[in-house]
Structures are given as structure tokens and as C-alpha cells.
C-alpha angles and dihedrals in degrees: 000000000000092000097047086058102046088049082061091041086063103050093051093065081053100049086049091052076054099045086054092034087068104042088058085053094045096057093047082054091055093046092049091050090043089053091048105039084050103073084030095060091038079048093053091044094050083039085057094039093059099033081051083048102049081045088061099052099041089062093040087039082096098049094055098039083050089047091042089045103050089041090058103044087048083050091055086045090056095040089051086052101058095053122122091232093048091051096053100028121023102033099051093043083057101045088051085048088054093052098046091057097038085055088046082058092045095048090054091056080056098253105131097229119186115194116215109188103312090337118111115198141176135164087273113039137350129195134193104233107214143143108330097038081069115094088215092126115046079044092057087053102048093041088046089041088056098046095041085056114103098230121110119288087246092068102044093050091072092040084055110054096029091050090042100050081037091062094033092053088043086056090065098058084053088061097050097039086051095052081050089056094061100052095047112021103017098162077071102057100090088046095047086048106048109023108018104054095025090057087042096051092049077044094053087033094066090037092059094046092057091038089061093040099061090051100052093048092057086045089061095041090055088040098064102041080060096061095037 
């Protein structure tokens, strides 16, 4: 009996070396994992960080083409308009076209109107049409805002010829509304001239583009339930 207990005696002085023993080991165990998990979990932060940041850009990817692309094409208008034979043949071909049609609209109001180069006159007024008077601009944007649109070719073809004949009509009655201010109101000339329409073709200008927009978002809507 005392031998069998000392025999026990002696294996419980082994099982707690072995209780401390894991412990040691245990904690060893916890260190190592501390030391692993910490550049996973800083990986799998900077992993979330770039994946957030490609996210970002690819909804805002349309924003900044649209932005690049209408930037370029006014830049080609501008560059177009500089040119020397821009300057001395186009332009001036233009400006006489629009006086010959703004005095067409003039002579139908009964106002016996003669055009002389890009001069309109009349017994009671006359005006130089010149840059400015041109629509050129609010034209370039509208044209530039609807290719720079990401829609189908087949869509921006129409908005473009239908905006573009729509500013360079309204132009005309520019032209004309302005010859009327200066029979009747002619303090307001100068401001007609160079803040009101100017202000109402950028207006007309925007309109236009969402107009269209609209438009050629339902076409491709429609256009793809078709081929579905």
C-alpha cells in the first residue's frame, strides 16, 4: 500500500512539469500567432484601402473621361479657330451668311433691310455683325458636352445636328432682337449684347445637353430591351 502511493506520489511531480511545461509552450504558441496575425491583419487593411480606392475611381472612371474628353474637343475648337485660314476664310464667309439671313428675317417684319458685307441696314438702324454675334461658342460646348458623353455614336449624331441648327437659328433672332434694341431701347444695347444673350446662349446651351441626354439614355434603355 505505501509503495503504491509513493509510486503515485511520484507521477504527479511529472504531470505538473508537464502542466508548466505547457503553459511555456502555450504562450509561445500565442506570441508566435500575435506576431503572424500582426502584418496579416495590417496586409488585409492596406488590401481593403486599395480595393476601397480602385472602387472610387471606377464610379467616379465616367466623371473624369467625360471631363478629359470635352476638354480636348474645346481645345480643337479653339485651336481651329486660331488658324490663319479660319481667320481670313471661314469666319468671315460665316459672319456675311449670318447677315444675309438675319436681314431675310428683318425684311419679313417689313423693315427693308440691305446687307453690305456683314453690315445689316435699314432706314432706321443698322448693326456690324462680328465675333461675338457668332454662336460659335455655346455651339462648341454643346457639340464637345454631347461627344464627350458616353452614350453610342448613333445617338450623338442627331444631338448634334439638331442642337447645333437649333443655336445657330436662335442666333438669328439675336441678331434681329438685338437690331430692334437699338431702335427702341438703345441705353440697353451694350447690355443686350454682351451679358443678356450671352448669359441666355450658355443657359440654352446646358439645357440642350441634358435634353439630349436624357434622350439618349432612354434610347439605349429601349435599345437594349430590344435586344434582350
Amino acid at each position: 500500500m505505501s509503495s503504491r502511493k509513493k509510486s503515485r506520489g511520484r507521477k504527479i511531480p511529472q504531470d505538473a512539469a508537464r502542466a508548466q511545461r505547457s503553459p511555456v509552450s502555450g504562450a509561445k504558441r500565442q506570441s508566435d500567432g500575435v506576431k503572424r496575425d500582426g502584418p496579416r491583419s495590417s496586409e488585409g487593411g492596406s488590401a481593403r484601402k486599395r480595393r476601397a480606392k480602385r472602387t472610387w475611381f471606377q464610379r467616379k472612371r465616367p466623371i473624369f473621361q467625360f471631363v478629359g474628353l470635352f476638354a480636348l474637343f474645346m481645345g480643337v475648337f479653339y485651336i481651329c479657330e486660331i488658324t490663319p485660314f479660319f481667320i481670313d476664310h471661314v469666319f468671315p464667309k460665316y459672319l456675311r451668311l449670318n447677315a444675309r439671313a438675319s436681314a431675310v428675317i428683318l425684311n419679313a417684319l417689313d423693315e427693308e433691310a440691305k446687307v453690305t458685307g456683314t453690315s445689316i441696314s435699314s432706314p432706321r438702324y443698322s448693326v456690324d455683325i462680328r465675333h461675338g454675334c457668332d454662336a460659335l461658342l455655346p455651339s462648341a460646348l454643346f457639340v464637345s458636352a454631347v461627344l464627350a458623353s458616353p452614350v453610342s455614336l448613333l445617338s450623338k449624331i442627331p444631338g448634334v445636328i439638331a442642337g447645333t441648327l437649333f443655336l445657330l437659328l436662335m442666333n438669328l433672332v439675336r441678331i434681329a432682337t438685338l437690331f430692334y434694341s437699338g431702335i427702341y431701347i438703345p441705353r440697353y444695347f451694350e447690355r443686350m449684347h454682351l451679358e443678356v444673350w450671352p448669359a441666355i446662349f450658355i443657359l440654352v446651351s446646358l439645357t440642350l445637353w441634358v435634353i439630349w441626354a436624357r434622350w439618349a439614355r432612354d434610347l439605349g434603355h429601349r435599345t437594349r430591351h430590344e435586344t434582350e
